[in-house]
C-alpha positions, 0 to 999 in steps of 0.5 A: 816575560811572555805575551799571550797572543791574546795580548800581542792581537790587542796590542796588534790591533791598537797600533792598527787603530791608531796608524790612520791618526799618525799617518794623518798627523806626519802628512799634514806637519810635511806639508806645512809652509813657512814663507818669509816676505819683504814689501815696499809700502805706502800710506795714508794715515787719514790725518790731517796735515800729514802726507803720505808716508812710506817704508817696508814690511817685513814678516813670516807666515806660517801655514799649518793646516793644508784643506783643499783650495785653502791655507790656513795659519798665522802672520807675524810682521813688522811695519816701519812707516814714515820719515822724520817726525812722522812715524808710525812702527808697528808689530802685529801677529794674527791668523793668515787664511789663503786660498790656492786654486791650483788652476792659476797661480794667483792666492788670495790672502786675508788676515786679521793682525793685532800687536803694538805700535809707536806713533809720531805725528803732529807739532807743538800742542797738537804731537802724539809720540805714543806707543799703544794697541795696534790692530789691522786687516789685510787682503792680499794676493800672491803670484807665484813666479818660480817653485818658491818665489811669489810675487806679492801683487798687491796688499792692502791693509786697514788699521789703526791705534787705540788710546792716542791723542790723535786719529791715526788710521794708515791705510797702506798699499803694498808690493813686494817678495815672497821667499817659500822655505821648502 
C-alpha cells in the first residue's frame, strides 16, 4: 500500500498539531508529587466532660496539577484519636491546594476532606458509640528541611460528626513529617 504525499503532508501536520498537547500532558504527569506523612495530634472534641485527646495521623497526598506558585490535587488520611472510652476514628479524603513560593521553603496548605468516622464518648444514658458522616477543614504549612523531607509545622483542622447523639467537633492541632516520593 503506498501514500500519497498529500496524505503523508496531512498525516505529517496531525502529528505536528498534536505534539504541543502530548508534550503538555508528559510534562505535567512527570511533575506530579506524591507525599506520604505521619503527624502527632491533639484535640478538643467541644464536648463537655471530655478532655483533650491525642493520637496520630496518618496519609497521602497526591498533587497532580503544578500552576505557577500552586499545587493542586487530593489528601487521603486516617485519624486515630482518644484513649479508653473516648474515641473518635476517622477517614477522609478531599482536595489538597498548596501554595509554593519558591522564595522560602515554607507551603501553606488548605483542604477540605469528608469520609467517615466512629465515636465513643460519654457513660450510661448520655454514651454515643456510632459511626456516622465525617467532614473537616484544614490549613497547614510545610517546611522543607531536606530534597524530600518537610517539616509539617503546624496543622489545624476543624470538623465534625453528622447524625450523632452527641455534639462532637474535634478541633485538632498538629505536627509532624512529610516524606515527598520523588
Amino acid at each position: 500500500m503506498r501514500c500519497s504525499p498529500r496524505s503523508f503532508r496531512a498525516f505529517f501536520r496531525l502529528q505536528i498539531a498534536l505534539l504541543p498537547g502530548f508534550l503538555l500532558l508528559f510534562s505535567m504527569a512527570a511533575r506530579a508529587q506524591t507525599g506520604v506523612y505521619a503527624t502527632i495530634d491533639a484535640s478538643d472534641f467541644q464536648t463537655p466532660n471530655v478532655g483533650w485527646q491525642y493520637g496520630p495521623t496518618f496519609g497521602l497526598y497526591h498533587d497532580f496539577l503544578h500552576a505557577p506558585f500552586v499545587r493542586i490535587g487530593f489528601d487521603a488520611r486516617a485519624t486515630l484519636l482518644g484513649s479508653g472510652s473516648t474515641k473518635a476514628y476517622m477517614g477522609l479524603v478531599g482536595p489538597h491546594v498548596q501554595i509554593h513560593p519558591h522564595v522560602i521553603p515554607l507551603m501553606p496548605y488548605g483542604e477540605v476532606l469528608i469520609g467517615a468516622g466512629h465515636v465513643n464518648v460519654g457513660e450510661g444514658f448520655a454514651k454515643t458509640d456510632q459511626t456516622a458522616f465525617a467532614y473537616e477543614g484544614v490549613i497547614g504549612a510545610d517546611w522543607t528541611i531536606f530534597p524530600h523531607l518537610d517539616w509539617r509545622v503546624v496543622e489545624y483542622s476543624f470538623g465534625g460528626f453528622t447524625d450523632l447523639h452527641a455534639q462532637v467537633s474535634p478541633r485538632t492541632l498538629s505536627t509532624g513529617l512529610v516524606l515527598r516520593l520523588p
